[in-house]
N, C-alpha and C positions, 0 to 999 in steps of 0.2 A: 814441031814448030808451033801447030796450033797448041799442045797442051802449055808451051811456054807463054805464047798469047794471055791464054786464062790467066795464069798464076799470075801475069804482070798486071793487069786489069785487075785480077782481084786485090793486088798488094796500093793500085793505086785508086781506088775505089772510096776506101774506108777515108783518106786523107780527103778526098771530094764533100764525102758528105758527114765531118766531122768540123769542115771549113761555112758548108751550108748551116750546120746548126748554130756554130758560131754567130754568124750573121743574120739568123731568125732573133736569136736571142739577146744579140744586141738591138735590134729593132723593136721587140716585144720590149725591153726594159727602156727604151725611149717614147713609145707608145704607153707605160705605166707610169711615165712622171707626166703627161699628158693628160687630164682628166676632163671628158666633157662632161658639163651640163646644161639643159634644155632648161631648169626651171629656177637658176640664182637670179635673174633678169627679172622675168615676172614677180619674184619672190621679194625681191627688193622693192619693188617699184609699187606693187601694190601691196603689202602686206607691213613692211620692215619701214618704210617712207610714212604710210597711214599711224603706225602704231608711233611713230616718233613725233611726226603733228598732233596726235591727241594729248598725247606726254605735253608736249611744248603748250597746250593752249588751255589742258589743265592747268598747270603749272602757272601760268597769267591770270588766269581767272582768279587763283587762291591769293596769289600777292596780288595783285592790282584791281581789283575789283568788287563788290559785292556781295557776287553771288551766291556764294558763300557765307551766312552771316556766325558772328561768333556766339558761341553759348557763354550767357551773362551767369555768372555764380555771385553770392552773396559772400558777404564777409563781416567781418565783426569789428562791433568800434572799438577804437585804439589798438588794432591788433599791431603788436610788435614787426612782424614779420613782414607785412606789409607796407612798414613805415616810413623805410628808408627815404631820404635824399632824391628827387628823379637827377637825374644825371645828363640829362640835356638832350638832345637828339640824338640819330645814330649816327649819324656824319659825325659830331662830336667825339665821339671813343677813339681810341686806341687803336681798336682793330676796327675800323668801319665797314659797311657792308662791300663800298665797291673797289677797296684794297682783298677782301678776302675771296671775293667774287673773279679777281683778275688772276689771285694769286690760283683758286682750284681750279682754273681753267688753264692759267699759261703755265705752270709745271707739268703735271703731268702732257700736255703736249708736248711741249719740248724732249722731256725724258724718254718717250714715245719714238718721235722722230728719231733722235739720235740715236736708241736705241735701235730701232729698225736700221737705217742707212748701215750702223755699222755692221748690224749682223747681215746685210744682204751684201756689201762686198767683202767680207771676209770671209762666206761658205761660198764653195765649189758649185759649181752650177747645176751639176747630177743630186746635189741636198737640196736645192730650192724643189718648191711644187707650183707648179704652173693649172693655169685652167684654160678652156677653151668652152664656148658657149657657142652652142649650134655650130660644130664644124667649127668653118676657118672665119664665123662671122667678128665675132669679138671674141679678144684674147685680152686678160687680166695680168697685168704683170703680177711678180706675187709680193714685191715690196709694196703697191699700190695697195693689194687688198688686201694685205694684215695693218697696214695703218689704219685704212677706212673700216676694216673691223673693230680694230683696237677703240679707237677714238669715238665710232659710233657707239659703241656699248659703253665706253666711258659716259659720253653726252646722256644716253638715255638714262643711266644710274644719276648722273647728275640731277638731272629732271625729276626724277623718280622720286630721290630723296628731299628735294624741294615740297615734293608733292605730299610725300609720308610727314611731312616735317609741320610743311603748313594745314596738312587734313586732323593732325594731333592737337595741336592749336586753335583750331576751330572748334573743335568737338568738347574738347578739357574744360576749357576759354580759363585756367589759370592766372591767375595773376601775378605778375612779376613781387621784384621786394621794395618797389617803390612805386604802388597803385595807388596808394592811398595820396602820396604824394599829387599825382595827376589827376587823381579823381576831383579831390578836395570836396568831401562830402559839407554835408551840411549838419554836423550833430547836434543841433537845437534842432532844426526842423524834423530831423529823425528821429527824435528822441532817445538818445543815445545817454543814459546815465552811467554807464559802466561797460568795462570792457568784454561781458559778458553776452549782453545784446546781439543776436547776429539782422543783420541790414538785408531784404533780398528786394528790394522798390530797385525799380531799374532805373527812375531817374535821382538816384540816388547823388552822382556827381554832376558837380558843378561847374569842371573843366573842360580843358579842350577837348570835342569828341572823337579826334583822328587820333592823341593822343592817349586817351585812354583807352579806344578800340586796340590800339598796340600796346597798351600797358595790361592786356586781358592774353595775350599770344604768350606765354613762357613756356609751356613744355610742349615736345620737347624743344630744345636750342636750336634753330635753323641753321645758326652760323659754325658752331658745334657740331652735329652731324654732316654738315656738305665737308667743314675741313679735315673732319675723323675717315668721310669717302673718300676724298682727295687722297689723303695720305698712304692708304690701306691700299686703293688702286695701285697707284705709283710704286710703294715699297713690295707689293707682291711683283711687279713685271720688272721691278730691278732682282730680287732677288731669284727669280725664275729665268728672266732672258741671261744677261749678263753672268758668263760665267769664263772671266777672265781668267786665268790664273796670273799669280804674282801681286794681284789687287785686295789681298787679306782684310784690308782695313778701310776700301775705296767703300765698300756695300756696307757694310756696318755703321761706316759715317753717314754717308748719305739717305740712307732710312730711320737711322735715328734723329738726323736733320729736322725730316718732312714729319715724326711722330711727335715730337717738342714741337713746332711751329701748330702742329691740332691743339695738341692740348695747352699750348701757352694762350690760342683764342678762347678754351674754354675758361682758364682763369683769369684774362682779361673780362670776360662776360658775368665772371661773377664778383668778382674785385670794382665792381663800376654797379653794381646792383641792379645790372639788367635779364638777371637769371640765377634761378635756386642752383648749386648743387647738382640735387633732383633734375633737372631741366637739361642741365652739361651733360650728365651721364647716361639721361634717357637722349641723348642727340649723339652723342657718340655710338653707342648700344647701334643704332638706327643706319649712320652711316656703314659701319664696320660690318655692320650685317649684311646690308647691299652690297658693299664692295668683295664681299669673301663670294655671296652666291654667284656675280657675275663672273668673278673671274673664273671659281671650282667649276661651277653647270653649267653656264652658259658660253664661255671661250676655254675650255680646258686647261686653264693654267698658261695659255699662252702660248702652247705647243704648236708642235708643223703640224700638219698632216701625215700622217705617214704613210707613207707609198708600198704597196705589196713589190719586198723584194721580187727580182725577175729569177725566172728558171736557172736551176743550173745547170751548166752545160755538161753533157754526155761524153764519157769518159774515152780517151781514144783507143778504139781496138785496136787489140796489135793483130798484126798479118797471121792467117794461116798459113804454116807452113808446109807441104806437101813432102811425105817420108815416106820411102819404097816400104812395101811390105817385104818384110823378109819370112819363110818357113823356118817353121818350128819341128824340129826332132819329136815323132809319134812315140810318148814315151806310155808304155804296157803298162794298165791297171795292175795293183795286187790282186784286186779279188777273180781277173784274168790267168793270170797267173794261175789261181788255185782252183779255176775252174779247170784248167788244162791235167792239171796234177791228180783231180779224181775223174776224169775222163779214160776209157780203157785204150790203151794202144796197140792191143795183138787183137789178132784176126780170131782166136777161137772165143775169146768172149764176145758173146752175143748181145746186144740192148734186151732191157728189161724192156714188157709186153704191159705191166702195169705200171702205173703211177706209182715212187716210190713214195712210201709211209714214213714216218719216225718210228713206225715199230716193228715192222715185218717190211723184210726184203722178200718177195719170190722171185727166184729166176726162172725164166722162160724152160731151160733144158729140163727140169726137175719137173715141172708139170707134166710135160711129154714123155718123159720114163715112166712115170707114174700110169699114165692113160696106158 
């Protein structure tokens, strides 16, 4: 009875702890979508918050301000290039600053949001990634913190390239194709006989000074590079998040939407002779280059996180099962056998007294006749 004991024990044993590993392991894979950390909090607050105000109050300084002042270049009288038409303020155009200004803010948000909401109720709740900060103090849902990722890196490229945009403009101090126009030099008092003469007297014009300080900003295009970021943003996290099927023709339309809306401001901007060419394509160039590095380096293309698959569970042993030994029939060597066969059986042969040789046998009788 007790050896049936064991075998029952042993056969229910394995089912015990094939059930515990079960349940370690679904616990360790809900403890892996889990992730704490101690230092996204601080990280934000003092580092990721600082570097965004400095963005933001460069960024003011270069438009609105002084402090920055423009490098004056000269130019030459009657130069062609120069000549054009002004074309009235910016409010004035086609595409004005605070149409393009709404437009690279509120689309991509929007595409953003929507984007998000729907990927976060259509995957399964074991796909999302979750965070947890100090233990159970804060918890991050993870639709929260991919928008405020999203959108924050968005903001600061925006910034950024405001920044790249107006620090190129300053430095160059370019002139549009319609300086000459604002300037309204004085060529009597320059002496300007020929269009060969080049002008570098800085109080050379005679115009408005708010408007020729902005008739010296052309390259590259502000408005041009923030709508070439705009667009490049946008069309990368459609064509990375969003992967519908049956929508063959939804992504293709709608990035090629947002890529014609950039560059129709680019040739709005030069069709109105408020920028070279040269000016559109070094602002493009600028955006498109911020917008690819944040999204490649700095957010990975948009991706989850990915969670270290959990263990996989241990295979179930199957039962030992207990088998009588049974005896084996003692079956006689051959070389038994032929040891028997040159072994002597009668009584008058005697054992050999010496070690047998390979070459010489002596038997024992034979030496003793002999003596």
């Amino acid at each position: 009875m007790r050896m049936l004991d064991l075998h029952m024990h042993a056969a229910v044993n394995p089912l015990r702890s094939v059930r515990k590993s079960e349940i370690g392991n679904m616990m360790a894979g809900e403890q892996g979508r889990m992730k704490t950390s101690v230092s996204i909090v601080p990280c934000f607050l003092c580092v990721e918050l600082v570097i965004m105000a400095g963005t933001v109050l460069l960024a003011y300084y270069f438009e609105y301000t002084d402090t920055f002042p423009v490098h004056i270049q000269g130019f030459f009288c009657y130069d062609k290039a120069f000549s054009k038409p002004y074309p009235g303020p910016e409010d004035d155009s086609k595409a004005p600053p605070v149409l393009v200004y709404s437009l690279v803010t509120a689309i991509p948000t929007v595409t953003i949001l929507a984007g998000e909401l729907t990927c976060f109720f259509m995957k399964s709740e074991a796909a999302q990634e979750k965070t947890i900060v100090t233990a159970d103090c804060c918890y991050f849902n993870p639709l929260l913190r991919r928008i405020v990722r999203f959108l924050g890196v968005y903001s600061f490229g925006l910034f950024t390239t405001t920044i790249f945009a107006n620090a190129g403009q300053v430095v160059t101090g370019n002139q549009t194709p319609h300086f000459l126009s604002a300037c309204r030099p004085n060529y009597t008092a320059l002496g300007c006989h020929s269009g060969v003469q080049y002008v570098t007297e800085r109080r050379a014009c005679t115009g408005n000074p708010y408007v020729v300080a902005s008739a010296r900003k052309s390259f590259p295009s502000k408005d041009a590079a923030l709508s070439l970021y705009s667009a490049v943003y946008t069309v990368m996290y459609v064509t990375i998040v969003f992967r519908t099927k049956g929508t063959r023709l939804t992504k293709p339309t709608l990035c090629l939407t947002l890529l014609s809306l950039a560059v129709l401001v680019g040739v709005v901007r030069v069709a109105e002779y408020r920028n070279h060419w040269s000016d559109v394509l070094a602002g493009f160039l600028t955006g498109g280059a911020i917008a690819a590095f944040l999204v490649t380096c700095v957010i990975n293309n948009f991706q989850q996180t990915q969670l270290p698959p959990p263990p996989a569970p241990p295979q179930r042993p199957e039962p030992v099962l207990s088998m009588p030994m049974m005896p084996l029939a003692c079956v006689e060597s051959p070389l038994e056998k032929l040891r028997d066969l040159r072994s002597p059986r009668s009584h008058d042969h005697q054992p050999y007294l010496f070690p047998v040789t390979p070459d010489v046998l002596i038997p024992s009788r034979s030496i003793s006749s002999e003596v």
